[in-house]
N, C-alpha and C positions, 0 to 999 in steps of 0.2 A: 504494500500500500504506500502511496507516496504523498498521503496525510497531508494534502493540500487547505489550504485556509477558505472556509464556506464562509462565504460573506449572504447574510438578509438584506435585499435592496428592493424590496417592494414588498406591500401588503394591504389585503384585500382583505375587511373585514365586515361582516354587517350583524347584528345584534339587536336585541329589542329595545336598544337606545340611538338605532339609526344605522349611517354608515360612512366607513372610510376611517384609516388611520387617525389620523390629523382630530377627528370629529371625537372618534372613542378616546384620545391623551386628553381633550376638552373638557369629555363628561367624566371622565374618571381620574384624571391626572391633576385633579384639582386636591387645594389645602382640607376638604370634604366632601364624603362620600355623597355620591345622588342618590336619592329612592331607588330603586328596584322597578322595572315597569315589570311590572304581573297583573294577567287577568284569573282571576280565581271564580269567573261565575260560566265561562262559557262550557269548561268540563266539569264543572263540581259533579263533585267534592276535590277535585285536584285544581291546581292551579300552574298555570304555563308563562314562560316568560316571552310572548309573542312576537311575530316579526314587525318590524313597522309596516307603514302604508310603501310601499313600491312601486316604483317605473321601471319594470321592467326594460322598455325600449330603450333607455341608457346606455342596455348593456348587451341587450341582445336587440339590435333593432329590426330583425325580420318578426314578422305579427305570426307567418307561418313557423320559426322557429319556438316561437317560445308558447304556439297551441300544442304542440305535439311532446312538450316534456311536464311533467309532474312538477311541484312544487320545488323539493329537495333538490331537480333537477334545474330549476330555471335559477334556485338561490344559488350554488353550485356553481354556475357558467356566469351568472352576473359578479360573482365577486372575487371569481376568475380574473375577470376583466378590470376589476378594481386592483390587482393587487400590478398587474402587466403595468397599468397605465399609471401606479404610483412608481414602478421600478421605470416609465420614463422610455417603455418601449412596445407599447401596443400597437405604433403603426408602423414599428419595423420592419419589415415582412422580412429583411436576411435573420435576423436573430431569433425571433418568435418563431420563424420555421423551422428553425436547427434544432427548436425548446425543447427539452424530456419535460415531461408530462406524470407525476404521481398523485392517483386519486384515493379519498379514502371512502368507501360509500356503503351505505347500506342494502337491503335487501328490493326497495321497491316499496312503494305507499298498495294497500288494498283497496278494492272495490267494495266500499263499505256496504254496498245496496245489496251485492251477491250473500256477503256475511250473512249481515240481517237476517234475509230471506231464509236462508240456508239455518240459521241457528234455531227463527221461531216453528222451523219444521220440525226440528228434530226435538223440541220442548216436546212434540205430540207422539216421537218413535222410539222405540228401543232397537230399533236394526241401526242406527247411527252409522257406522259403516256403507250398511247397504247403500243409504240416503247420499252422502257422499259422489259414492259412484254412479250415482244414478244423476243427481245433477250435476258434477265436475264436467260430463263432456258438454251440456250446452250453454252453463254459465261459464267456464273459463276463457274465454274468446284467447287466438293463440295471439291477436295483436296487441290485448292487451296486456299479457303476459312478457310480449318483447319489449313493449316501455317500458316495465320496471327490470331489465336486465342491467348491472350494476356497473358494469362498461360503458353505460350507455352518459353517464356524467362526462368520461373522458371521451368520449365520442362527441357528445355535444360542444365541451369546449375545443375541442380540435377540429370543429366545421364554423362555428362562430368567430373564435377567435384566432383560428387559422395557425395554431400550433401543433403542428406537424412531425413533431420528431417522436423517439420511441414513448409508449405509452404503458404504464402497469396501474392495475388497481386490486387495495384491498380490501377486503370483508372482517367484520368481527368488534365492532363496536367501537370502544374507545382503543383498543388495540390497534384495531386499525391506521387510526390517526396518527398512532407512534411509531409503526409499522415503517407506514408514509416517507414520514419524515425521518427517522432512520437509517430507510433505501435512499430519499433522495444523499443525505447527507456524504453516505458511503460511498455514492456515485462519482461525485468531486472529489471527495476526498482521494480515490483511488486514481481518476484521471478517467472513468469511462465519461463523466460528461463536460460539462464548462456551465451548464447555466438549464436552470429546472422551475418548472411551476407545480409544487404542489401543495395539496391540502383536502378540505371536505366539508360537507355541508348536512342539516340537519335538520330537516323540519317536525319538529315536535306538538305541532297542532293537530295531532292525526287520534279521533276514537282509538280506533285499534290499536295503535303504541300504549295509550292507556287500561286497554286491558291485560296488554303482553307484560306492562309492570306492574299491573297490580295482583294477574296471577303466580308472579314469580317474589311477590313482596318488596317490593324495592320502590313503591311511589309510597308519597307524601300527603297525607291526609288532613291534614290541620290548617289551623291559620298560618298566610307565608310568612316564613320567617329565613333568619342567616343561616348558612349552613352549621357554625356552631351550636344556635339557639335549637337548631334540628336534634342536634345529638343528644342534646340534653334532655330531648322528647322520645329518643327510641331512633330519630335519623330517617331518612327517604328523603327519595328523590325528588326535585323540582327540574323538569326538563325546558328545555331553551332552544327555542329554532335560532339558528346561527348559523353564517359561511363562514371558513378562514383557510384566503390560500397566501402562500407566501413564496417570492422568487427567490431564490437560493442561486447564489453562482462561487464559480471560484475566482479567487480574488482578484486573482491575475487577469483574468476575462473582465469582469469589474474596473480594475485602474486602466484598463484598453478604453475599455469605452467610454469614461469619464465620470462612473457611477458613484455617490456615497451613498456610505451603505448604513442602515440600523445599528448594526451590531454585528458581532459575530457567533457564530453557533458552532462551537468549541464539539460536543460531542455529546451521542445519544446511544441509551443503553436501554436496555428491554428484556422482560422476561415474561412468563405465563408460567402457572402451576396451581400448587393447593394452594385453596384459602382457608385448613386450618391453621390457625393464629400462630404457632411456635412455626411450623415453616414459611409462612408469609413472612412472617417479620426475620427469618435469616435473610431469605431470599433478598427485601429492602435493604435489609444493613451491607447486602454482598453487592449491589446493585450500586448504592450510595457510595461505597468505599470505593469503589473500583474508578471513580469521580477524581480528578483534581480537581479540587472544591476550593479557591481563594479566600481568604477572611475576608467576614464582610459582606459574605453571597446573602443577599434577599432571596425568596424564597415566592414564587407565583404556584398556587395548588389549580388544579382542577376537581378539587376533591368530588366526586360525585353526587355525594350526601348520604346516599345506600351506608348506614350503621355501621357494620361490621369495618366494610373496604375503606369509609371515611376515619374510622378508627385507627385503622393500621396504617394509614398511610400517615395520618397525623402523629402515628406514636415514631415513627420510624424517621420523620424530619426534626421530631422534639429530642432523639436520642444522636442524630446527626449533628445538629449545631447548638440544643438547649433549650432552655423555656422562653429564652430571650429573642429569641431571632422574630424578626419581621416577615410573615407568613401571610397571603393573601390570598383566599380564598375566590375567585373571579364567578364561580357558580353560584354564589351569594347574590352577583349581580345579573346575571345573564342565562342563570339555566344552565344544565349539564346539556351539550348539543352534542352528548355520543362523537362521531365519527369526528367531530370537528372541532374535539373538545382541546388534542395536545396540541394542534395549530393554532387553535385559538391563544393558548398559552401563552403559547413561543411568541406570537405577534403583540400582545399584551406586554410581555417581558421586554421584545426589542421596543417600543417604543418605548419604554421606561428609559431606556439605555440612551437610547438614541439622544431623547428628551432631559437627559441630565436630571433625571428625578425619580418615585416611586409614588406607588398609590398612596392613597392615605387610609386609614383601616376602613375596611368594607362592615367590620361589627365589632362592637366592643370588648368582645374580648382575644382583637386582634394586635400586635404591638403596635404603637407610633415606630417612624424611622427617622431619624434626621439627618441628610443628606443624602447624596446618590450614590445609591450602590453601581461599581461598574462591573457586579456577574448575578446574572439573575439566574437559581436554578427552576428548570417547571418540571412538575410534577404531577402525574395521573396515575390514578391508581384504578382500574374501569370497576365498575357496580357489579359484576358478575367476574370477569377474569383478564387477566391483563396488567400490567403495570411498568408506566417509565421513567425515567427522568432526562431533561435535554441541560444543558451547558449554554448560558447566555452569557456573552461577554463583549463589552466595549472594542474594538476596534482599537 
C-alpha cells in the first residue's frame, strides 16, 4: 500500500434542518444548540426527524428522471450533486468522468398498498403461506421490483451527474456507510484511484421501516428527546431521513487542481460480530487502539440510540479518552439515517475542522469544548450489527 494522503474536498449534505455544508456549520456550529426538527404526530406513537421541503430540479433537472426513482433515491442523487458542486467540479466533464463512485444503500422503499392488502387477508387465514403464493405472482409487478434494486442509486447518479468511472455498492445498514467509506478510503490510499464520490442516503418516513423497528425492538416510543435522555429511559431509536456524500481525493490530484480541502481523513477501521457485551467491548477497545489517536481528539458519535449498541459504544469512547472528552452525539439532532449515518459523521467532523471550531453540546449532559480540536474521531456503532471508527484530521 503506498498510504497516500485522502484529502475531503466536497460535501453534500441535507438533513431535516435543510441543506448544504456551509448551511448545516450555520445551524449547528453555532455558541448553541438549535431545536431538533421532529414530527412526532405523522407516525405516532414514533417520531421522525423529516426531510425538508425540496426542489428537486436543483439537482436532478430532468422531470423524467426524478418520476422514475423512489425517495431514498432522488435524496441520494441530489446530494450527490451537492457534494461534486461544493468540491468545485460538477461541470467538469474530464474529472467527474474519471470519478469512482461508492454507494451505501438500502434494500428499496415497499409498496405499502400490496402490504396492507396482503396482511388484512391473512388476519382472516391460517394457510398464511398459501396466501403469499397465491398473491406474490400478480401483486409483485417485476418493474417495480427493479426500482428498488440497490445499484440503482449508483446508476442514477452516474446518468445524472455523469460520473462514469468504476462503480461499487453496499448493503447492511449502518455498516454499510463505513463499509463505503473504508473502500473508498483504501482506494487512494493504495493508488487504485485519485478522486471518489461517495456516500448514502436515507429516507426514514416510510410505515414499513416502522414496523421493521418496532418488530425487532429498536424504535423509540416516548416523548423526543436526546439520545442521552433516551438511555436513561430504556434507549431507541429516533430515525432521520438524510443524504451525505462526500468527495475524497488524493492529495496530490487535489494540489493539481487547485483544491482546498476540509480536512483530512487519516484512517478507517471496521468490524462486525457479537453483540454480547464482554466481546463487543474487546472488539471496541481493539478497534480504538489500533487508532493513532492525537491529544485532544473530539469525539462526533452516531450513536444510534438502540440501548444496548448506544451503551457500548459510549462505554468504549468513555474508557478511550475518559469522562472528560467532548462527545457529540449528531443523532440527537438529525435522526439515525442508517446507511448515511458514518458519512454523515465524517462531513459533520470535517467541517468542524475545516471551520476552526466544534459543536456546542447537543444535551446537557454532553461536555462544553473550548477551542478547536484539529482531529475529530466518528464513530458508529449500527442498532443491530456493525461498528467503526474514521480519523479526522486538519490538513
Amino acid at each position: 500500500m503506498n498510504n497516500r494522503e485522502v484529502w475531503i474536498t466536497g460535501i453534500g449534505l441535507v438533513s431535516c434542518f435543510g441543506e448544504g455544508a456551509g448551511h448545516h456549520w450555520e445551524t449547528l456550529g453555532g455558541k448553541t444548540a438549535p431545536a431538533p426538527v421532529i414530527d412526532s404526530e405523522r407516525f405516532k406513537p414514533y417520531s421522525v426527524h423529516p426531510l425538508p421541503e425540496m426542489d428537486w430540479s436543483k439537482q436532478i433537472p430532468r422531470r423524467g428522471d426524478q418520476r422514475q426513482m423512489e425517495n431514498w433515491q432522488r435524496l441520494g442523487t441530489y446530494t450527490a450533486g451537492l457534494a461534486l458542486e461544493d468540491a468545485g467540479i460538477k461541470d467538469n466533464e474530464e474529472i467527474v468522468g474519471a470519478m469512482d463512485l461508492v454507494v451505501a444503500a438500502g434494500g428499496g422503499e415497499r409498496d405499502i398498498a400490496v402490504d396492507d392488502s396482503i396482511m388484512a387477508d391473512a388476519v382472516h387465514r391460517n394457510d398464511r403461506e398459501k396466501l403469499l403464493n397465491e398473491r406474490l405472482p400478480f401483486d409483485l409487478r417485476p418493474t417495480l421490483f427493479l426500482a428498488q434494486l440497490s445499484n440503482l442509486l449508483a446508476g442514477n447518479i452516474s446518468i445524472v451527474h455523469k460520473v462514469t468511472g468504476s462503480s461499487r455498492t453496499y448493503m447492511g445498514e449502518e455498516t454499510a456507510g463505513i463499509t463505503a467509506i473504508q473502500n473508498a478510503v483504501s482506494r487512494i490510499q493504495a493508488g487504485q484511484s485519485t478522486h471518489l464520490l461517495v456516500g448514502g442516503a436515507f429516507n426514514a418516513e416510510r410505515i414499513d421501516l416502522f414496523l421493521t423497528m418496532e418488530l425487532g425492538h429498536f424504535v423509540y416510543r416516548g416523548e423526543p428527546a436526546g439520545i442521552h435522555a433516551r438511555q436513561a429511559n430504556g434507549g431507541g431509536m429516533i430515525s432521520g431521513s438524510a443524504g451525505a456524500f462526500l468527495v475524497l481525493e488524493d492529495a496530490e490530484f487535489a494540489r493539481k487542481r487547485g483544491a482546498t480541502p476540509y480536512a483530512r481523513l487519516s484512517s478507517i477501521v471496521s468490524d462486525l460480530g457479537s453483540r454480547e457485551p464482554q466481546a463487543a467491548s474487546a472488539r471496541l477497545d481493539t478497534l480504538l487502539n489500533s487508532l493513532e489517536i492525537p491529544s485532544g481528539t473530539a469525539v462526533v458519535s452516531g450513536a444510534s440510540g438502540h440501548g444496548p449498541a448506544t451503551e457500548l459504544e459510549f462505554a468504549a469512547i468513555e474508557r478511550k479518552f475518559g469522562k472528560d472528552v467532548a462527545t457529540r452525539a449528531f443523532t440527537t439532532m438529525i435522526g439515525n439515517p442508517i446507511e448515511a449515518n458514518f458519512p454523515a459523521g465524517i462531513a459533520l467532523a470535517a467541517m468542524a475542522i475545516r471551520n476552526g471550531g466544534f459543536f456546542a453540546p447537543f444535551e446537557a449532559a454532553e461536555k462544553p469544548l473550548d477551542g478547536a480540536p484539529s482531529s475529530v474521531l466518528v464513530s458508529t456503532i449500527g442498532h443491530n450489527l456493525g461498528e467503526g471508527f474514521g480519523l479526522v484530521e486538519k490538513v
